[in-house]
C-alpha positions, 0 to 999 in steps of 0.5 A: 469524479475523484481521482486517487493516486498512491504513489508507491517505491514500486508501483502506482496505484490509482482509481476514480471515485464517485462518492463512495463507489470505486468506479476504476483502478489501474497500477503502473509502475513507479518510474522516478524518471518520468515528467510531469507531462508523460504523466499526464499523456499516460492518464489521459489515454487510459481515461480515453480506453475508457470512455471518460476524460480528463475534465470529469475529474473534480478533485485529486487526493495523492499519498507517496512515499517517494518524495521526488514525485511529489512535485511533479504529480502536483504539476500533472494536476494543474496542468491536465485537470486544472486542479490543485490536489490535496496531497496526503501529509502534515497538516490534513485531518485525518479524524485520528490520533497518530500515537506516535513519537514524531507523526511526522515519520510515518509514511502517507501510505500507512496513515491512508491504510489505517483510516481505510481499514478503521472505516470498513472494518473497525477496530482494533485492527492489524494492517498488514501493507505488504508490499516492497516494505513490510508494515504491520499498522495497530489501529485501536477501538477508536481508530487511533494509531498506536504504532506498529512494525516495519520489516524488509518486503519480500521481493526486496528480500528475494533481490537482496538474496540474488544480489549478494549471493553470487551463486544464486539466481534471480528468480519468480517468486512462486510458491513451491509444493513442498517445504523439502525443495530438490533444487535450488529455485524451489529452495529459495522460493519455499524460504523465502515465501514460507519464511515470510508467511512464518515471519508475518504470523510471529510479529502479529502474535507478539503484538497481539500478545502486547496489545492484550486481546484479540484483533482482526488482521487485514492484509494489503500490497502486491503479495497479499494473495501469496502470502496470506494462503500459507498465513495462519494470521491473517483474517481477509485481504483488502487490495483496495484499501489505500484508495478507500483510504484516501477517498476516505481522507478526502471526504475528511478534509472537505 
């Protein structure tokens, strides 16, 4: 059984494979705190809740985008599956082309987003990651990554809101029933979610614009659901697709 584990700035999100058919998943929040063994404790009793143990798993693949955990994952590994995993970076192959300046800036998330969604639905696509940063990912008919966006995520926005205006609460990020809000949570919730849907649909018809024909947008990350019900853009949404991804990379380097 492979294990995939996507370690994320807020949360980590991992699921067992076995072949190509996702067999489980769980998401956990990110804590740059945490040891190695604490890591290792947690995993073995989520695979205990579900009948299975640490020594079914065969191999592990890890993508992150935050470094410090880097290390001690790779240490939980061989400790715990008596694995070195393969950790998504320079030197995998990734059976595509990053037509990018320097390959070696874009994050692991993004590079596992495009190889999952070139091989579920082709291309050329729009990946839209959308969770604590936003990324708009081009992938084009051949599966090639021909670079894309990054914007500030919508619960970074909504922090960055409550911690610079004194006046203003923190609040749930839930969407209001109308767009003329009479108060003040309603207000910054209707602009920051249908400000945010209107900001996704304007980058991807400026890229789509630039690319010259149309494409499939395919939409990922912890406010995929909310976003995309107010979205004029996007076309399905894939919860999924980092761990296909990486299952994917896995195959890819074997």
């Amino acid at each position: 059984m492979l294990l995939v584990i996507d370690i994320g700035n807020s949360n980590i999100v991992m699921g067992t494979y076995i072949g190509k058919k996702l067999q489980h998943h769980w998401r956990i929040s990110t804590d740059r705190q945490k040891t190695s063994d604490e890591y290792g404790l947690l995993l073995e009793g989520i695979f205990r809740h579900h009948n299975f143990g640490m020594s079914d798993i065969d191999a592990v693949i890890i993508s992150s985008v935050v470094p410090p955990l880097v290390i001690p994952m790779e240490k939980m590994c061989e400790r715990y599956f008596h694995l070195k995993p393969l950790v998504v970076g320079p030197g995998i192959k990734t059976g595509i082309k990053l037509k990018y300046e320097n390959p070696r800036e874009i994050g692991a998330d993004r590079i596992v987003n495009v190889v999952g969604a070139y091989e579920q639905y082709g291309g050329p696509l729009i990946v839209i990651d959308i969770g604590t940063a936003t990324t708009f990912d081009v992938v084009d008919t051949n599966g090639d990554f021909l670079g894309g966006v990054i914007s500030p995520g919508l619960g970074t926005a909504a922090e960055g809101l409550f911690q610079r205006a004194a006046k203003l609460p923190r609040i749930e990020l839930v969407t209001p029933k109308n767009i003329i809000c009479r108060n003040t949570i309603n207000g910054m919730q209707a602009g920051l979610i249908f400000g945010f849907a209107g900001h996704i649909d304007a980058i991807v018809h400026r890229i789509k614009k630039e690319y010259g024909r149309e494409m499939e947008v395919v939409a990922t990350g912890g406010f995929a659901k909310m976003i995309a019900k107010e979205s004029t853009t996007i076309d399905r949404i894939d919860y999924f697709l980092t761990l296909t991804g990486l299952r994917a990379l896995y195959e890819r380097n074997q």
